[in-house]
C-alpha positions in Angstrom: 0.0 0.0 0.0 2.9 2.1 1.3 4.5 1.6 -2.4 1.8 2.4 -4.8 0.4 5.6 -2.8 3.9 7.0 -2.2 6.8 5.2 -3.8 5.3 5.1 -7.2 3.6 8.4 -7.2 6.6 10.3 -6.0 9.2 8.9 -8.9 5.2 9.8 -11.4 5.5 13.0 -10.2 8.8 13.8 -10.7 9.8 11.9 -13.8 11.5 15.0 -15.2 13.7 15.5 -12.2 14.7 12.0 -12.8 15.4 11.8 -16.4 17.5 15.4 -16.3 19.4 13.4 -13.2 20.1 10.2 -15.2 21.0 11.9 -18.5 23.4 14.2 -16.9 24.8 11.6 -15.2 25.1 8.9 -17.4 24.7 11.2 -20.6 27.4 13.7 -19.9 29.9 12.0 -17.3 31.5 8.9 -18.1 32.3 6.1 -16.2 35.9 7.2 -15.4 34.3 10.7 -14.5 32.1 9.3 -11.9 35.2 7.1 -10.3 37.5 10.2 -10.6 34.3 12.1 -8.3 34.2 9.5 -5.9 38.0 9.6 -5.4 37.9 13.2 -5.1 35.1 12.5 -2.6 37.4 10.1 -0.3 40.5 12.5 -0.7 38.9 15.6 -0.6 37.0 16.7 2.8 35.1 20.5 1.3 33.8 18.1 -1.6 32.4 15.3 0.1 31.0 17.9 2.0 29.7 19.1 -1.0 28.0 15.5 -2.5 26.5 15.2 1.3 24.7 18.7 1.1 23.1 17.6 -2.8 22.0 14.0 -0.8 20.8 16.4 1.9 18.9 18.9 -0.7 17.6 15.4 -2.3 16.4 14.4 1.2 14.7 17.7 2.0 12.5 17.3 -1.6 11.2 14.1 -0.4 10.4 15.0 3.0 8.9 18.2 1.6 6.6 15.8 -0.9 5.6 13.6 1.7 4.2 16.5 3.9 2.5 17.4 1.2 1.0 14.3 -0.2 -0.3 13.3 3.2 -2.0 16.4 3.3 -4.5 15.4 0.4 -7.4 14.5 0.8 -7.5 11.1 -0.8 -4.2 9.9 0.9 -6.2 10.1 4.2 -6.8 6.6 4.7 -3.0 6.4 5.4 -3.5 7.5 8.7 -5.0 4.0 9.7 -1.3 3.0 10.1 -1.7 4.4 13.8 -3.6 1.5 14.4 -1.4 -1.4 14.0 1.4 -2.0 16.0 4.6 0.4 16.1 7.4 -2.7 15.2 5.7 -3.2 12.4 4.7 0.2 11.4 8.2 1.5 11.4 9.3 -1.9 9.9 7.2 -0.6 6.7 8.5 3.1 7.1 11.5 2.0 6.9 11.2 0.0 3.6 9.1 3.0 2.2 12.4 5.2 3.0 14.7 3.1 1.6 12.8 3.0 -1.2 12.6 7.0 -1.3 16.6 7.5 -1.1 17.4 4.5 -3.3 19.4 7.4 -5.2 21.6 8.5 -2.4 22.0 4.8 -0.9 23.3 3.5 -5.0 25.6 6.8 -5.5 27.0 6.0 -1.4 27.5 2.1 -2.1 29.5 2.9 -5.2 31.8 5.5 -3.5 32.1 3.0 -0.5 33.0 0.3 -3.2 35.6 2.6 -4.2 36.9 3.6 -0.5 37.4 -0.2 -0.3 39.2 -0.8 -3.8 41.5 2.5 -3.1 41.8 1.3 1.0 40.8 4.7 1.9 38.2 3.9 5.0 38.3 6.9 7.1 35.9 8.9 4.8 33.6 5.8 4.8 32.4 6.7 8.6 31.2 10.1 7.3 29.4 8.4 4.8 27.6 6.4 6.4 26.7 8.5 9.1 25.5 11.2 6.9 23.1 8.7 4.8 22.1 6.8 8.1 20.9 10.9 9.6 18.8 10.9 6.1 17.2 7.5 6.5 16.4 8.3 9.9 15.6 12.0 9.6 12.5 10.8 6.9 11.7 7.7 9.1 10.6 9.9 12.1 9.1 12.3 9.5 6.5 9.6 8.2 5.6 8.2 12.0 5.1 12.1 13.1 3.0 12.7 10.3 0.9 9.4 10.7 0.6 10.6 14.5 -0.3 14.4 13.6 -2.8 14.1 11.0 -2.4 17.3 8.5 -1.9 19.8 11.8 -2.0 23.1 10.1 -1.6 26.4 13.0 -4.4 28.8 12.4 -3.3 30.9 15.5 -0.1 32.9 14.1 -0.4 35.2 11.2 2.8 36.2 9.2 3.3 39.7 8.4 4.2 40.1 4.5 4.4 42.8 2.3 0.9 43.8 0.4 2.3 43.8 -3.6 0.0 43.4 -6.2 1.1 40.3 -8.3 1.5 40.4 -12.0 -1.6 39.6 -14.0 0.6 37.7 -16.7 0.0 33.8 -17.3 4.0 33.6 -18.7 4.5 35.1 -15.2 2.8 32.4 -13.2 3.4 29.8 -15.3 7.3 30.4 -14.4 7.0 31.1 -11.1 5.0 27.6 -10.6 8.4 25.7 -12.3 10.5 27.7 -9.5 8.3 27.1 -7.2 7.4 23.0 -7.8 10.5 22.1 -9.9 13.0 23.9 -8.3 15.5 20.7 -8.4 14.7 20.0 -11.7 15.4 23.4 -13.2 18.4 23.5 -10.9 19.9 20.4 -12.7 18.4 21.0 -16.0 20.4 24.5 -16.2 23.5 22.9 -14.4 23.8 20.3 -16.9 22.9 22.5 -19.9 25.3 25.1 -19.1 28.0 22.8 -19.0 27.7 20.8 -21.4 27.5 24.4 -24.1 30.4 25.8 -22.0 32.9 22.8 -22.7 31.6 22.6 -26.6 32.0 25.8 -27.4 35.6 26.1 -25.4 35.9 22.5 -27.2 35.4 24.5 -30.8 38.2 27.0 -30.0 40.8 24.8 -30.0 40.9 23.6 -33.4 39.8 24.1 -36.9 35.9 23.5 -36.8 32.5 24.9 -38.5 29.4 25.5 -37.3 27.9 21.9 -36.7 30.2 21.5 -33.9 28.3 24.1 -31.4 25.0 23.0 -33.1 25.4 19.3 -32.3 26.0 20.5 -28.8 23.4 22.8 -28.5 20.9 19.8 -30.4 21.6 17.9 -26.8 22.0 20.5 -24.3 18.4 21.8 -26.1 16.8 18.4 -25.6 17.9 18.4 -22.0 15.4 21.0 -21.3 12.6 18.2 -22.3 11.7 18.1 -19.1 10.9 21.2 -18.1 8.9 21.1 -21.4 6.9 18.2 -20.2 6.3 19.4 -17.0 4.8 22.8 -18.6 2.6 20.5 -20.8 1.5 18.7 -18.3 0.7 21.6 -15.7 -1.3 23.5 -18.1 -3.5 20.5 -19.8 -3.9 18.4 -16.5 -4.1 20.8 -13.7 -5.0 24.2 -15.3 -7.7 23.3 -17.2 -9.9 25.9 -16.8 -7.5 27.7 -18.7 -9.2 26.5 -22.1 -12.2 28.0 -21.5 -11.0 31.5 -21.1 -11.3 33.8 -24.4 -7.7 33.9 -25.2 -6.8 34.1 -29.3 -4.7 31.6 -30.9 -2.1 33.8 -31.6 -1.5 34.8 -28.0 -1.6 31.7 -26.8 1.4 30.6 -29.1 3.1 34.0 -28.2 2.6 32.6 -24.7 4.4 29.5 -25.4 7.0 30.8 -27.2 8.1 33.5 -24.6 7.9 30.8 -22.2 10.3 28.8 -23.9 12.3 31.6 -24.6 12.8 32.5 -21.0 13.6 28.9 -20.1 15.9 28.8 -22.2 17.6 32.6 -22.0 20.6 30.5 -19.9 21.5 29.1 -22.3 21.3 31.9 -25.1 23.4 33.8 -22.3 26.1 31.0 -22.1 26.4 30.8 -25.8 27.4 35.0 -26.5 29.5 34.6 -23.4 31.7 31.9 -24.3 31.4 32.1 -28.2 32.0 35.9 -28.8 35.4 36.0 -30.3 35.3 32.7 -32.0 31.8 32.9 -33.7 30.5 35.4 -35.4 27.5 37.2 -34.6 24.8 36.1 -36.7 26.3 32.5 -36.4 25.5 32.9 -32.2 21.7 33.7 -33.6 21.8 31.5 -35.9 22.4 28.5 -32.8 19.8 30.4 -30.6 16.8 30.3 -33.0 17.8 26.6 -33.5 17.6 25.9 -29.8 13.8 27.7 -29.6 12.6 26.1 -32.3 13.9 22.6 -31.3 12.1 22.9 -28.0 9.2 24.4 -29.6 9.1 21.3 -31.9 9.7 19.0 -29.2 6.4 20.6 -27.1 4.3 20.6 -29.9 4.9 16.8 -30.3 3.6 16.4 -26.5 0.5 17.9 -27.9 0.5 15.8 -31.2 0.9 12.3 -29.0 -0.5 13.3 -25.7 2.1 10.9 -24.5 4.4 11.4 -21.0 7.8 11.9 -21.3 8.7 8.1 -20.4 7.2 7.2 -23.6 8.8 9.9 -25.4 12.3 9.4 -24.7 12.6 6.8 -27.5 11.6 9.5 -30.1 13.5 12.1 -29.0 16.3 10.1 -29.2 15.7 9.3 -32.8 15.1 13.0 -33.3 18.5 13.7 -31.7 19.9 11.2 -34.1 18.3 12.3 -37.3 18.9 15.5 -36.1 22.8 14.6 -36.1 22.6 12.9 -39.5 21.2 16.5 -41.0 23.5 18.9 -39.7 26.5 16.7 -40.3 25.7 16.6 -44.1 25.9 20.8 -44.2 22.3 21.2 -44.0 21.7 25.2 -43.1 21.1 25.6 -39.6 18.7 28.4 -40.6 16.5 26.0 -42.6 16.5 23.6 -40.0 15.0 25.9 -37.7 12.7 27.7 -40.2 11.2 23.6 -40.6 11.7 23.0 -37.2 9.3 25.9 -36.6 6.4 25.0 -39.3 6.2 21.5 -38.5 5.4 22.9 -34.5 2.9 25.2 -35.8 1.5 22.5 -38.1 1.6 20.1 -34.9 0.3 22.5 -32.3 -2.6 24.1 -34.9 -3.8 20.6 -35.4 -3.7 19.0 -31.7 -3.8 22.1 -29.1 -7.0 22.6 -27.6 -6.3 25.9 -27.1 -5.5 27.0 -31.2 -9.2 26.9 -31.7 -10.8 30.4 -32.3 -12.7 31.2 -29.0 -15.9 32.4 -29.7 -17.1 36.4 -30.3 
């Protein structure tokens, strides 16, 4: 029971968090790059430090999604557990917690595998200590909140400061992903921004052309997926009484686009700064309107196959790879984009719910 109302929907609900974590991981470091991080782990006190306070910000999600979960109204049958005994209710916390952290407790094991191929055991203690605080800090969370049922204090009143808010749907829609998907932006952007940084410094040292930054910008693009998906599926599974308000087709993919645009403005940003001085200017614009449109094309195909982003991953992989294939035979990144961006307005005229006319 545990497993299906918490386990399951947590890694459901953040699937993009996930799949920016595993193909930054597995996508952009290597093997040798992640054995090289756990020895600088076991050598280096301020950067094991550092991989304990991500476990910690990991740990603080979950327990921050747990509170909130339990709080819903159809998750209240969860508070039965008080009733059985409290061996055997901790016995099945503490599989639900395991279960929760299996990320931190695979990532520790390796590094301990390497502490004990390198026979460096001192740092071992800290890990284990660190991870065993986690496990137990989100085992006592889950009895408390069985015990306190959704205790919410009516009594004290914070003092905040009386602004009017911005009456701009781009505006909320962006502050929901900070708000709700504050990890996976974090990541998203981390990963993004380095992988652009090291092809474009990559470019500089030799004789190259164009496709070189373009093939690097095709992946760090489709990294932002998703973001993309979790936009997709804010606005057509939770915000649904958005299609009945009389917004115009055209705003609503001026919306879209200057969404997209923003999400992806680190990236534009990391492009002029490291690229100015080895490519030219309208080559730099040339990259950035590829970028939008890929990600535009990409989010128009969530609307064309109303499928999640678990079962788009195969695609976009082929896309990646035709992509590849296209700009390595010359193709001009400018027509690319210029396609890129009719087949999304084809895809999103056909399939959006919200490119019909509203009526007069």
């Amino acid at each position: 029971m545990l497993h299906d109302c918490i386990v399951t929907e947590f890694y459901k609900q953040r699937i993009g968090f996930f799949v920016v974590s595993a193909a930054f991981a597995f996508g952009i470091l290597s093997g040798r790059e992640h054995v090289n991080i756990a020895q600088t782990a076991l050598t280096n006190l301020p950067f094991l430090g550092l991989i304990c306070s991500l476990w910690t910000g990991y740990t603080l999600m979950v327990i921050q999604w747990i509170r909130h979960h339990l709080s819903l109204p159809e998750y209240r049958f969860l508070y039965a557990l008080r009733t059985i005994r409290s061996g055997q209710r901790m016995r099945y916390f503490l599989y639900t917690t395991l279960q929760l952290l299996a990320p931190v407790l695979l990532y520790g094991l390796f590094i301990v595998c390497i502490a004990f191929q390198k026979n460096i055991l001192m740092p071992v203690i800290i890990l284990v200590s660190v991870i065993a605080l986690l496990i137990m800090s989100t085992l006592l969370l889950l009895e408390w909140l069985i015990r306190h049922p959704a205790i919410r204090s009516q009594s004290v009143r914070r003092k905040t400061l009386n602004l009017k808010r911005p009456v701009s749907f781009s505006y909320w829609t962006l502050e929901w992903l900070l708000r709700e998907r504050t990890l996976t932006l974090l990541i998203t952007k981390t990963a993004s921004a380095v992988l652009i940084a090291g092809v474009i410094l990559y470019y500089q040292t030799g004789e190259y052309d164009l496709r070189l930054p373009a093939l690097g910008l095709t992946l760090a693009t489709l990294l932002n997926t998703g973001l993309s998906a979790e936009l997709f599926s804010w606005q057509n599974h939770t915000w649904l009484w958005l299609r009945s308000l009389p917004v115009s087709p055209q705003k609503q993919i001026i919306r879209i686009l200057t969404i997209h645009f923003t999400i992806l403005l680190p990236e534009i940003v990391i492009t002029w700064r490291y690229g100015w001085g080895s490519l030219q200017w309208w080559e730099m614009i040339q990259l950035n309107l590829f970028c939008l449109t890929l990600i535009l094309l990409v989010h128009s195909l969530f609307y064309l196959l109303n499928q999640t982003l678990e079962e788009m991953v195969r695609l976009l992989f082929w896309l990646f790879i035709g992509l590849t294939f296209i700009i390595m035979y010359k193709t001009s990144i400018s027509v690319v984009a210029a396609i890129m961006l009719v087949v999304a307005g084809i895809n999103y005229k056909k399939r959006s719910p919200y490119s019909r006319t509203p009526p007069g």
